[in-house]
Backbone as CSV, one residue per row, in Angstrom:
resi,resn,N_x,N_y,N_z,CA_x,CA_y,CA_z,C_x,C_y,C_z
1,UNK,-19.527,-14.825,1.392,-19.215,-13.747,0.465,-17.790,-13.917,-0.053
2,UNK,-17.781,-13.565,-1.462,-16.037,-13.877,-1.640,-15.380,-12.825,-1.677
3,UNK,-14.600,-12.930,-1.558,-13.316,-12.076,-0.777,-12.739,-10.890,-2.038
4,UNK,-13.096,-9.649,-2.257,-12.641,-8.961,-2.988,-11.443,-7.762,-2.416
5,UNK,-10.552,-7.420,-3.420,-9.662,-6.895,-2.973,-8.997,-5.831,-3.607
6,UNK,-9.000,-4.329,-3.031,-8.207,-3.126,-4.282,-6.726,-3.609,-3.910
7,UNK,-6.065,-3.695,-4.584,-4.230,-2.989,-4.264,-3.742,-1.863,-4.734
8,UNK,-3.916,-0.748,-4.405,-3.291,0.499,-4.906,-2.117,0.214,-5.425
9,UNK,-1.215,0.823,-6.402,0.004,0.745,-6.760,0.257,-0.940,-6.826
10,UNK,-0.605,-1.324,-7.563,0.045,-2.875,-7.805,0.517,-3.025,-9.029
11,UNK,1.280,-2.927,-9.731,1.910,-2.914,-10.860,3.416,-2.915,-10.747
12,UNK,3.591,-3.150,-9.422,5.265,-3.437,-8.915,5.593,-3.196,-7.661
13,UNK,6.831,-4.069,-7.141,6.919,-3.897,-6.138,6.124,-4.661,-4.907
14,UNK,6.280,-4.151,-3.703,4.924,-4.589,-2.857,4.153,-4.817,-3.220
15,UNK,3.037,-4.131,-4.039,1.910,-4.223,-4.236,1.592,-5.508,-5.733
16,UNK,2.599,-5.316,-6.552,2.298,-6.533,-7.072,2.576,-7.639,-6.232
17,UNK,3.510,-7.915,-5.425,4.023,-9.151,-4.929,2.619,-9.440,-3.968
18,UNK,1.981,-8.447,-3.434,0.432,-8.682,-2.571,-0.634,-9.097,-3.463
19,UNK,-0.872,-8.767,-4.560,-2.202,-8.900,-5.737,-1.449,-9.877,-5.863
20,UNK,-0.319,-10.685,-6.326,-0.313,-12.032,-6.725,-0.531,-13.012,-5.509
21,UNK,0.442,-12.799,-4.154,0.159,-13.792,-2.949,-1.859,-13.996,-2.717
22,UNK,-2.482,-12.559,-2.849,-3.946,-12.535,-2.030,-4.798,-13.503,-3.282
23,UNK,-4.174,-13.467,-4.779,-4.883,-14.067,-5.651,-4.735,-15.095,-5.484
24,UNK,-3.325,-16.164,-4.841,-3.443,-17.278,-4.783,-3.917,-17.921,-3.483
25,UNK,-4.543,-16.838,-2.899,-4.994,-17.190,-1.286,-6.543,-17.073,-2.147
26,UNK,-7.095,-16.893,-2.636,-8.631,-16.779,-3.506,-9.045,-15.478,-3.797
27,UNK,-8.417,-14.490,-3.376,-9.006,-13.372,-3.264,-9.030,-12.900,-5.293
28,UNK,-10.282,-12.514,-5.137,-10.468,-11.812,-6.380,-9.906,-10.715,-6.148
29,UNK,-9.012,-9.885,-7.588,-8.251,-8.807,-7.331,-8.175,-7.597,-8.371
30,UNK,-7.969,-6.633,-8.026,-8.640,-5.337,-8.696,-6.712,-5.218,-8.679
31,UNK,-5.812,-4.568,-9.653,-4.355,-4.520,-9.403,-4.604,-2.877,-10.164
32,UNK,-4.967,-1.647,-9.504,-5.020,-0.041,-9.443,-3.268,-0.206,-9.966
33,UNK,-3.139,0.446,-11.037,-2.243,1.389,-11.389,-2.118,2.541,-11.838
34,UNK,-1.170,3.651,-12.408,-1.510,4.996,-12.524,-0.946,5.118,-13.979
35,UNK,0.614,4.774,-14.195,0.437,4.915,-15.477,0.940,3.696,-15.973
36,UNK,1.600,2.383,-15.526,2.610,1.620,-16.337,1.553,0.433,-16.675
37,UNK,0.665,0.745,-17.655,-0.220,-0.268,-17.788,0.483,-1.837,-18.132
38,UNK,1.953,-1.691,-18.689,2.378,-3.088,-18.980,2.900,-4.046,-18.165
39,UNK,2.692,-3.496,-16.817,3.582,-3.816,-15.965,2.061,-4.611,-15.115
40,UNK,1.189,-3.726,-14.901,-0.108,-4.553,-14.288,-1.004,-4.869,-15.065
41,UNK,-0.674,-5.091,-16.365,-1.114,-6.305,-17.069,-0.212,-7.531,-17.002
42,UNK,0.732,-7.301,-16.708,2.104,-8.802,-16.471,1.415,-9.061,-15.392
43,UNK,1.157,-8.130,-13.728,0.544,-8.962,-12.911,-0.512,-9.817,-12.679
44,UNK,-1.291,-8.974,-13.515,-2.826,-9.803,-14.111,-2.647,-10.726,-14.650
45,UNK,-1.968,-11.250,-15.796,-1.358,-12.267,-16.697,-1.033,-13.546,-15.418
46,UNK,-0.101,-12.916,-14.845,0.352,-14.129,-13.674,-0.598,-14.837,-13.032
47,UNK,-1.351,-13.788,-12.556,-2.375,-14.346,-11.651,-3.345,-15.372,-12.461
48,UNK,-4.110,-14.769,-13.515,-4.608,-15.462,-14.274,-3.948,-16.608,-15.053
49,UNK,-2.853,-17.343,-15.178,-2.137,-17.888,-15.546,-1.858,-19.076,-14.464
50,UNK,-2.225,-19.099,-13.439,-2.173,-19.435,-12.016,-3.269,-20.185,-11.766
51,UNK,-4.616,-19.525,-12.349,-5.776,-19.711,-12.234,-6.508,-19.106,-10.963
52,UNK,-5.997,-17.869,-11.128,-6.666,-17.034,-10.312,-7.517,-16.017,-10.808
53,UNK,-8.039,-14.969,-10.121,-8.813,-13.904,-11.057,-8.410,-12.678,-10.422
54,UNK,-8.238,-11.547,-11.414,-7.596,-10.603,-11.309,-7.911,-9.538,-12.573
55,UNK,-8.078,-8.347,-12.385,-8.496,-7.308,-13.783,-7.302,-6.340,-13.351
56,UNK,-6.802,-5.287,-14.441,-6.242,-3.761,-13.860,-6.862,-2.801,-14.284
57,UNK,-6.645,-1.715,-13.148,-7.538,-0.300,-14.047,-7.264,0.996,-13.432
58,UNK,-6.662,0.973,-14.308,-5.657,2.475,-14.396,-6.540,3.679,-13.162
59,UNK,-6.125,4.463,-12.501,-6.647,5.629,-11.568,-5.747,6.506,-11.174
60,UNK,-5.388,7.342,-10.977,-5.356,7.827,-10.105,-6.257,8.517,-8.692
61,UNK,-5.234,7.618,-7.806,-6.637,7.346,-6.479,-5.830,9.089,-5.770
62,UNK,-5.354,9.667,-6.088,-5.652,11.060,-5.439,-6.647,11.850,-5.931
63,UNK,-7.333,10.898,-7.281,-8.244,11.940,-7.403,-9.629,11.390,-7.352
64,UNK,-10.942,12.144,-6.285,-11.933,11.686,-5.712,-12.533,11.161,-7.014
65,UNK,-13.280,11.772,-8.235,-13.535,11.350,-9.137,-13.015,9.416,-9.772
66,UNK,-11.950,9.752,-9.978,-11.334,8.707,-10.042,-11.027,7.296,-9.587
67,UNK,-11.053,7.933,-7.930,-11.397,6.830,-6.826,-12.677,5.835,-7.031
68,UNK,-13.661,6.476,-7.026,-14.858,6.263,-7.428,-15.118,5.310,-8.641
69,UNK,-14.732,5.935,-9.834,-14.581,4.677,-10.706,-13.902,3.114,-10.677
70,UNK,-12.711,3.744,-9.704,-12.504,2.286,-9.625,-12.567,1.303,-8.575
71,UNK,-13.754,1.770,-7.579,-14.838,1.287,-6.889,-15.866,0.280,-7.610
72,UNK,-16.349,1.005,-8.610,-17.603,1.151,-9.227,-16.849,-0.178,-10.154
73,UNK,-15.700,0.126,-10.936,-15.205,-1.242,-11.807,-14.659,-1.914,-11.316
74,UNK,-14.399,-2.438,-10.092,-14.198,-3.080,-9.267,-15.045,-4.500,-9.047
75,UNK,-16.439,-3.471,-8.517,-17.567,-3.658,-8.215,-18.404,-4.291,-9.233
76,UNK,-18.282,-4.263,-10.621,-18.838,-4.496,-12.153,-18.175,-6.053,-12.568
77,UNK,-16.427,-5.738,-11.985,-16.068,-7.178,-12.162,-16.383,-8.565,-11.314
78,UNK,-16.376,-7.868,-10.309,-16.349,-9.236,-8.580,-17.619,-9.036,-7.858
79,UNK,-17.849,-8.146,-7.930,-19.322,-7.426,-7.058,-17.971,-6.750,-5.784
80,UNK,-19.108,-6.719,-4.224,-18.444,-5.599,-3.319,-17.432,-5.976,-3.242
81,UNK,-16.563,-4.777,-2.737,-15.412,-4.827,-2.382,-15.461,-5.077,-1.282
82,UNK,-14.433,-6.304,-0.653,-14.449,-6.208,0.867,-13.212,-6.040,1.708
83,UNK,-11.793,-5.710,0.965,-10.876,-5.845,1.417,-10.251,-4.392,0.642
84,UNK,-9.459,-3.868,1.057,-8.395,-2.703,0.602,-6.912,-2.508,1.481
85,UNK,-5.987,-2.245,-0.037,-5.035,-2.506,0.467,-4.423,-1.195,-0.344
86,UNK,-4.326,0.087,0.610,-3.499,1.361,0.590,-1.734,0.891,0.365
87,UNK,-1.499,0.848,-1.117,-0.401,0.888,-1.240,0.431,2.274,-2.159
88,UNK,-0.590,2.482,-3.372,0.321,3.502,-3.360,0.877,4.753,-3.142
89,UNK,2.154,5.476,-3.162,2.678,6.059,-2.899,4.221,6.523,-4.488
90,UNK,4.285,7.515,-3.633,5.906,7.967,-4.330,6.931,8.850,-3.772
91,UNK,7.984,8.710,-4.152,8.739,9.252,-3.679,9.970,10.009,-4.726
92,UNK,10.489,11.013,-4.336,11.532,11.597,-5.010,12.844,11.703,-4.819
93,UNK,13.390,12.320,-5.540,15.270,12.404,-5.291,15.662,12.702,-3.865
94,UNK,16.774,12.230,-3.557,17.065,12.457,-2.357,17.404,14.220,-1.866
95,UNK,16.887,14.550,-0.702,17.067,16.011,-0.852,17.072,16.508,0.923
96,UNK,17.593,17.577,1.313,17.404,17.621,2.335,16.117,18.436,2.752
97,UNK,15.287,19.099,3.298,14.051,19.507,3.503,14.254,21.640,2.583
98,UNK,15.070,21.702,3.159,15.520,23.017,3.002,15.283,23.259,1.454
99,UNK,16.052,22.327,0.372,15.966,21.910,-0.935,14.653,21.208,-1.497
100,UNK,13.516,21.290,-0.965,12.544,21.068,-1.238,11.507,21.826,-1.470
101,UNK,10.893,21.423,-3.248,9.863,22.521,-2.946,8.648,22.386,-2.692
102,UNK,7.160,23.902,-2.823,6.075,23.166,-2.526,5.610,22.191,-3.223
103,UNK,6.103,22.500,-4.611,5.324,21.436,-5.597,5.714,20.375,-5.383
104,UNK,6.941,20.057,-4.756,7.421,18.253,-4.802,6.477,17.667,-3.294
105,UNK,6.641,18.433,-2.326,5.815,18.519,-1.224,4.288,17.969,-1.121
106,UNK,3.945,19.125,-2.051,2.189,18.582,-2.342,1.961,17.526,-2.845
107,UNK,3.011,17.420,-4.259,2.727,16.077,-4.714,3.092,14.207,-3.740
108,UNK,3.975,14.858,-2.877,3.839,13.518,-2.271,3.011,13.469,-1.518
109,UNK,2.330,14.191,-0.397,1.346,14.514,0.369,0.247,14.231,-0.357
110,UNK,-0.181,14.324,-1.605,-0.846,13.896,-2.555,-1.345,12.468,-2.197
111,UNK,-0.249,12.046,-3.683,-0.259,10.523,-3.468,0.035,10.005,-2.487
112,UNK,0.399,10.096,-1.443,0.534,9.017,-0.473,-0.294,9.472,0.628
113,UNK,-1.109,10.588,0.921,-2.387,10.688,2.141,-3.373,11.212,1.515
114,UNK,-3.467,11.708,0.844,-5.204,11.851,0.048,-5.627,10.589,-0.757
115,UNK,-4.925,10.139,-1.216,-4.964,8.884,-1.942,-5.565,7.754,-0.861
116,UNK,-5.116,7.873,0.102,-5.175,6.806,1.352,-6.488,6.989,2.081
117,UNK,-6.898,8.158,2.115,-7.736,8.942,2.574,-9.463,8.662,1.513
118,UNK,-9.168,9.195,0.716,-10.031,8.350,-0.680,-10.487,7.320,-0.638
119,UNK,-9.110,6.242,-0.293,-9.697,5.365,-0.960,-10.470,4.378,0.357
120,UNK,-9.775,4.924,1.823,-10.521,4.202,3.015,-11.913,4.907,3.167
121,UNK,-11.659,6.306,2.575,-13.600,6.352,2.776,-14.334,5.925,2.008
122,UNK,-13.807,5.338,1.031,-14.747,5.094,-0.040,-14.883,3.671,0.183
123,UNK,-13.716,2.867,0.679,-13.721,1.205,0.829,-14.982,1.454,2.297
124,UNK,-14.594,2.338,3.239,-15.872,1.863,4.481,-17.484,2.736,4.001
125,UNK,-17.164,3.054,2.958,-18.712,3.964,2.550,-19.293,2.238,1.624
126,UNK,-18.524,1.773,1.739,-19.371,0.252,0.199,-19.178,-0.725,1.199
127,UNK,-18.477,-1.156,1.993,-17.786,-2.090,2.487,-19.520,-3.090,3.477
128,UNK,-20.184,-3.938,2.997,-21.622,-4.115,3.191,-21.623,-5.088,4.641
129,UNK,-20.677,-5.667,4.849,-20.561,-6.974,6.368,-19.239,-6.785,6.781
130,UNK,-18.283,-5.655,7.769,-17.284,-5.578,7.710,-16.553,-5.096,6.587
131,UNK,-15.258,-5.610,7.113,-14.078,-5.096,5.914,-12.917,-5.133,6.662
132,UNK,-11.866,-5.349,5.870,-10.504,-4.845,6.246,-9.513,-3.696,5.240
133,UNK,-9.158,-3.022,5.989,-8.445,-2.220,5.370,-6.576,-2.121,5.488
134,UNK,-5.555,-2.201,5.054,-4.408,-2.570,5.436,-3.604,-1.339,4.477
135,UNK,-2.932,-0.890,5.520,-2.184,0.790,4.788,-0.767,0.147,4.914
136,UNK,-0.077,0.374,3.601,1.436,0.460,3.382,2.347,1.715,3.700
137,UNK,2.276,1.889,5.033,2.947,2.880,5.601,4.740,2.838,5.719
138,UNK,5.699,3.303,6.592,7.250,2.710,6.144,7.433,3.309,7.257
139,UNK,8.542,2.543,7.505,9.807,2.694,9.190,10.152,4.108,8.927
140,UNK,10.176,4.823,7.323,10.588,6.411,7.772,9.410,7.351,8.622
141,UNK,7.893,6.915,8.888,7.297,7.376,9.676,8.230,7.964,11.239
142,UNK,8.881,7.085,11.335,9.452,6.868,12.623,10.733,7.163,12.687
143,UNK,11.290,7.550,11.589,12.979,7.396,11.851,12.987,9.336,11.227
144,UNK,12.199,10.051,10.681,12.119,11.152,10.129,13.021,11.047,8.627
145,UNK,13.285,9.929,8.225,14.397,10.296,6.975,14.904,11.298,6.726
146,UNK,15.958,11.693,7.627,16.638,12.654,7.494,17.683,13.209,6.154
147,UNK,18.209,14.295,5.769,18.866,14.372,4.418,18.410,13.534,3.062
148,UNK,17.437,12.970,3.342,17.054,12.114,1.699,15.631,12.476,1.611
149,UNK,14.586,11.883,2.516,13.033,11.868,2.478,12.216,12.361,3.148
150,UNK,12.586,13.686,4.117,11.643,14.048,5.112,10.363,14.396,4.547
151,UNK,9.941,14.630,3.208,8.485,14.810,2.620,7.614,13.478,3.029
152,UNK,8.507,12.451,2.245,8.009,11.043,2.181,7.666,10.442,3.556
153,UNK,8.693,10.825,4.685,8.483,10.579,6.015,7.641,11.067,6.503
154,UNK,7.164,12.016,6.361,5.577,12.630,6.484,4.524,12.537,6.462
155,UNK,4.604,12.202,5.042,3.372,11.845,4.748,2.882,10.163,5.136
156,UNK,4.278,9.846,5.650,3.718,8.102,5.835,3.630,8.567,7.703
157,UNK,3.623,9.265,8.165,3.369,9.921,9.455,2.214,9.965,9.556
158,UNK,1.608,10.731,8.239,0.313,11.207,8.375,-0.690,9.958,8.089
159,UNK,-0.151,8.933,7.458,-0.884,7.705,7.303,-0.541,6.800,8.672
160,UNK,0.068,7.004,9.256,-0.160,6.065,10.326,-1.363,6.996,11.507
161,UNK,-1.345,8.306,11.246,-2.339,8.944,12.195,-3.848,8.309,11.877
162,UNK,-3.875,8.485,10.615,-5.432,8.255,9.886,-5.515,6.623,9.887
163,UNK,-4.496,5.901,9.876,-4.853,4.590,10.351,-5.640,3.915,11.946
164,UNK,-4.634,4.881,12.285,-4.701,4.983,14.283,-5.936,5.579,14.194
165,UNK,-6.581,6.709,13.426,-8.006,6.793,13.864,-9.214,6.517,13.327
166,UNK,-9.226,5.956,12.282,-10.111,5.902,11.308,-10.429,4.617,12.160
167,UNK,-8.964,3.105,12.545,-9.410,1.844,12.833,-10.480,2.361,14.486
168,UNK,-10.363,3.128,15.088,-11.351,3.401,15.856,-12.470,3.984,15.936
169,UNK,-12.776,4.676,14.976,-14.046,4.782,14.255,-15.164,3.646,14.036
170,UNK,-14.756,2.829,12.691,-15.270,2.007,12.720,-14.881,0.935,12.842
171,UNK,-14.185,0.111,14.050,-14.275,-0.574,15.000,-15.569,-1.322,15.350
172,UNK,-16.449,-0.958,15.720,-17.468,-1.371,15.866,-18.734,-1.315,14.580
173,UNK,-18.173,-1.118,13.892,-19.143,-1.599,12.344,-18.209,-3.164,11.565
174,UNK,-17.482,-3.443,12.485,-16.595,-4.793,12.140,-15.638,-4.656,10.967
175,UNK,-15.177,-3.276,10.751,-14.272,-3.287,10.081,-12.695,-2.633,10.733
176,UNK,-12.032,-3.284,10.212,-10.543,-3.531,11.029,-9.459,-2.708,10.008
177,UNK,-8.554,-1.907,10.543,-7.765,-1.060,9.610,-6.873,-0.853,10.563
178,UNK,-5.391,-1.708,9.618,-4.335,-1.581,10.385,-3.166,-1.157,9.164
179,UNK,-1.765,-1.515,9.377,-0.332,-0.952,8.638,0.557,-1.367,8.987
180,UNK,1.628,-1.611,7.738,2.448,-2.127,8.157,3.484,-1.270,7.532
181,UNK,4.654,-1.110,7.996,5.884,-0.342,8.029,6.850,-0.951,7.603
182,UNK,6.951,-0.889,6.054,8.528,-1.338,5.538,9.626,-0.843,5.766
183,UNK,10.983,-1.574,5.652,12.126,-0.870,6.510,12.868,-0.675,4.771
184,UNK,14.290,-1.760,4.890,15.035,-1.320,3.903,14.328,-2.067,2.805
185,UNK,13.745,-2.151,1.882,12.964,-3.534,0.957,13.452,-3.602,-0.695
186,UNK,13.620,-4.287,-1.174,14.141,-4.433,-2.424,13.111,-4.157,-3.562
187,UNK,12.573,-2.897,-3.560,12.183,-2.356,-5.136,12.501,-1.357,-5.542
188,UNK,11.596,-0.919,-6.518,12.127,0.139,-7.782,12.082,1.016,-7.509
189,UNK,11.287,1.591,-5.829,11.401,3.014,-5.721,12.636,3.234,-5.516
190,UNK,13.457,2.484,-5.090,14.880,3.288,-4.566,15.339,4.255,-5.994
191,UNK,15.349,3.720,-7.346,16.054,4.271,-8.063,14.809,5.501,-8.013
192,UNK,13.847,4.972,-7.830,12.731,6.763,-7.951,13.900,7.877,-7.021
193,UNK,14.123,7.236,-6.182,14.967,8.222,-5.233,16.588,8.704,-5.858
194,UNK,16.927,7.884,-6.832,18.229,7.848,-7.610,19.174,7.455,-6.836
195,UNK,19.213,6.468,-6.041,19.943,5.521,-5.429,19.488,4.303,-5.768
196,UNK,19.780,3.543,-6.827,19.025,1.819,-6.738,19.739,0.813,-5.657
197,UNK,21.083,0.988,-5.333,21.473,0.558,-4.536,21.488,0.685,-2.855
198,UNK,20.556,1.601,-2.806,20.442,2.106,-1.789,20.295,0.621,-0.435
199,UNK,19.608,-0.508,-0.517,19.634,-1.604,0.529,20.792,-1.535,0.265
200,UNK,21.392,-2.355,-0.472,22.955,-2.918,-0.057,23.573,-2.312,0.818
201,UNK,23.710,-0.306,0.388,24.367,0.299,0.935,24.224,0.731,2.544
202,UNK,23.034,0.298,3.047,22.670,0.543,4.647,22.306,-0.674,5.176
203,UNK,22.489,-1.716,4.058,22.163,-3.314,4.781,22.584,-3.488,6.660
204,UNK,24.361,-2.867,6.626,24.963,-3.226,7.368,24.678,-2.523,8.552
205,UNK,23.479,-1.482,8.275,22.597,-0.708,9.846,21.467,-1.849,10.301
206,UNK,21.146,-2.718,9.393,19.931,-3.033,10.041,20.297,-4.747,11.079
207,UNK,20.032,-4.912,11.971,20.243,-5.576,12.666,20.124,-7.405,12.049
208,UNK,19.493,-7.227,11.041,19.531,-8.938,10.212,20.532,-8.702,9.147
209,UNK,21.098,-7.627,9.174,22.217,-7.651,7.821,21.982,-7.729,6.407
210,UNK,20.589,-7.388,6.243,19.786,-7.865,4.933,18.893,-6.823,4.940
211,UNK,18.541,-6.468,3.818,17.121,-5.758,3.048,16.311,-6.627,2.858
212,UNK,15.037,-6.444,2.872,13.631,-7.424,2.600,13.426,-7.716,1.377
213,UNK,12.057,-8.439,1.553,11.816,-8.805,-0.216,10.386,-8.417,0.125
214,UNK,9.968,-7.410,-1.283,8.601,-7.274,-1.242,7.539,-8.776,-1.023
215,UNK,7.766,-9.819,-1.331,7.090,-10.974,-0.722,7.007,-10.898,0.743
216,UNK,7.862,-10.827,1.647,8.039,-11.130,3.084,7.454,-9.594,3.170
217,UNK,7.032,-8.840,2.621,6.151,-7.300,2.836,4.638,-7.987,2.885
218,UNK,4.426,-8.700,1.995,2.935,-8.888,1.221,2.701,-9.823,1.827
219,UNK,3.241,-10.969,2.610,2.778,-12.046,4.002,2.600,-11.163,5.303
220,UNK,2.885,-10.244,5.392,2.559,-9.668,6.532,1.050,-9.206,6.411
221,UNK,1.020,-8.389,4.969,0.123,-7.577,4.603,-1.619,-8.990,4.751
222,UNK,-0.898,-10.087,3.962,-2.022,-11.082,4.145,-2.283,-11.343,5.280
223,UNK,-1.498,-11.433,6.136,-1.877,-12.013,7.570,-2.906,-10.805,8.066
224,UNK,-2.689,-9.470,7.858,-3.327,-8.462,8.739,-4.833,-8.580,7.860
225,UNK,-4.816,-9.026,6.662,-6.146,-8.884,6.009,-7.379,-9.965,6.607
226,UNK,-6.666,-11.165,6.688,-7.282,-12.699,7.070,-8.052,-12.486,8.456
227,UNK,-8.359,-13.683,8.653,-9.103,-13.888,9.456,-8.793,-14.391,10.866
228,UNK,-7.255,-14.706,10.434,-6.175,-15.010,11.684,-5.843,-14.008,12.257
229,UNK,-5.968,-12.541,11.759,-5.986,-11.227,12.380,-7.441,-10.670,13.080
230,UNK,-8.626,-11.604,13.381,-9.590,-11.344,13.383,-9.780,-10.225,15.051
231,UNK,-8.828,-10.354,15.566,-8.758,-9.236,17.204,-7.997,-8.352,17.037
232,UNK,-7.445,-8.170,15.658,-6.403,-6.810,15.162,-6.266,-5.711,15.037
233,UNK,-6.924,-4.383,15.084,-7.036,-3.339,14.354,-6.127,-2.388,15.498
234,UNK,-5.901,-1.449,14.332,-5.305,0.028,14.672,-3.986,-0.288,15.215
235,UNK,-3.170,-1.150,14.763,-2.318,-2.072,15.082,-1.417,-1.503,13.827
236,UNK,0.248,-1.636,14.083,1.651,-1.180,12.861,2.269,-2.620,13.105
237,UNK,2.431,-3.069,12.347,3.585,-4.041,12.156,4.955,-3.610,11.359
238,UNK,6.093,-3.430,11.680,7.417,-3.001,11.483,8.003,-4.258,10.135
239,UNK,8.018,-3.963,8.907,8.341,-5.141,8.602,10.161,-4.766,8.488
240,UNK,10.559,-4.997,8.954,12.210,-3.957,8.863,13.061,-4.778,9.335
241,UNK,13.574,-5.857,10.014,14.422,-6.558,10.157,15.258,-6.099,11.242
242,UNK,14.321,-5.564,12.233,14.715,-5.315,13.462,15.129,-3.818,13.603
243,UNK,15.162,-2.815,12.708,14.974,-1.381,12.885,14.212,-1.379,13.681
């Protein structure tokens, strides 16, 4: 069977740097974006340019409706889906919890655990011989992001719970669902947060002296998808540089 694959939020960042690595590993690739269609058409372009195969198609995966379609066109381009890769998410200005409201609240809780939620029931409701599922969760699960992201830290809390139980669920239908936890990493959300400099500026906390590169995110992410992960599930990998 050949190897099909969603990337949530692939249109930058992690998730493009994963839809291009999994395309040149063979994987046929679905690159889900929400609104920057020019940006995951550049990833598509690459891939295909490469001589790989790759489509984009716009969703928003918080919404069930939506999810669904891009199952279904997924499914129209490659046939089943057999791989999913929970990447996106968002995040907002830096704020302390107190300064937060419900609406910014819901909306990240939104996109980053209903979205996740969606789209793993819907990848193990199609998923026909196995499957893998791989959630882009982050080291603020664990650290509470204090004064900047405690929403965002939350909700990637709440995705490492539903990882931890869902991979034991179905466990024994041979599908494997694990996460990996970015630390300081070099993309565009930081300025979402209105800090773009934000690695440089905490480089000197993290024990390698360096911020990541969404590539060294998206080799992790491949390894947990493959087949070299084949005794893996319900399993976090820290990609953080020793945080």
């Amino acid at each position: 069977m050949s190897k099909v694959v969603i990337v949530t939020g692939g249109g930058r960042g992690i998730g493009a740097a994963t839809a291009k690595l999994l395309a040149a590993k063979g994987y046929a690739v679905c690159v889900n974006y929400l609104a920057n269609s020019a940006r995951a058409d550049d990833v598509v372009d690459c891939i295909t340019h490469a001589g790989g195969r790759a489509f984009a198609h716009q969703a928003d995966v918080s919404s069930e409706t939506e999810v669904i379609h891009l199952f279904d066109a997924t499914e129209a381009h490659f046939g089943p889906v057999t791989h999913l890769v929970n990447n996106a998410g968002v995040l907002f200005t830096q704020s302390k919890l107190v300064d937060i409201d419900l609406e910014r609240f819901n909306q990240v809780l939104n996109s980053n655990v209903v979205s996740c939620f969606l789209c793993s029931r819907e990848a193990v409701r199609r998923f026909k011989s196995g499957g893998v599922i791989v959630n882009v969760s982050s080291l603020a699960s664990q650290t509470g992001s204090p004064f900047e992201y405690v929403d965002y830290a939350a909700s990637k809390g709440a995705m490492d719970t539903l990882t931890k139980g869902l991979s034991r669920e179905v466990a024994a239908l041979g599908i494997r669902v694990n996460a990996v936890r970015p630390g300081f990493i070099y993309t565009d959300m930081h300025a979402d947060g209105g800090e773009p400099g934000r690695v440089d500026r905490l480089a000197p906390q993290i024990p390698m002296q360096r911020g990541g590169t969404a590539e060294e995110v998206a080799n992790t992410i491949a390894w947990l998808l493959s087949d070299e992960a084949s005794y893996v599930t319900g399993s976090f990998i820290d990609v953080a540089g020793g945080r």
